[in-house]
C-alpha positions, 0 to 999 in steps of 0.5 A: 526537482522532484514532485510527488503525489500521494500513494494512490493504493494506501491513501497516503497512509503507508499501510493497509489491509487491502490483502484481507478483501471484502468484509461482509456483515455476516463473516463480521457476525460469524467469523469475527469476534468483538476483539478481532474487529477492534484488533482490525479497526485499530490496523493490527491486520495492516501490512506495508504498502509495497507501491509506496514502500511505507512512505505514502507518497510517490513520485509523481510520473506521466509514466505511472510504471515507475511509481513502484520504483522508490529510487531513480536508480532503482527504475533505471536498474530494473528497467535494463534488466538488472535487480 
């Protein structure tokens, strides 16, 4: 039986928008407008988790390399080279 976790890198979420980085107050009050912040509060900027692959959990693993692997074959077919 398999025991799962929940995605370390979207909280579970399937989703996130860790690829924008940081947001200062100053980019907020320049650069943003009040449509872009709701746009982004409301996950308009979110792209799928590529650790989980959306699902916001994986499998749970001493071995945290095969958390990026969403299949026991796939683990197994990249490990040995193929893809």
């Amino acid at each position: 039986m398999e025991n799962w976790e929940i995605c370390c890198n979207c909280s579970g979420e399937g989703k996130h928008s860790n690829h924008i980085g940081a947001i200062t107050s100053s980019e907020l009050s320049q650069d943003w407008s009040d449509e872009d912040l709701e746009s982004y509060k409301n996950g308009a900027y979110d792209k799928s988790c590529a650790v989980c692959y959306g699902t916001g959990k994986v499998r749970e693993s001493k071995n945290r390399v095969e958390i990026y692997y969403a299949t026991d074959e796939e683990y197994y077919r990249k490990r040995e080279g193929g893809y």
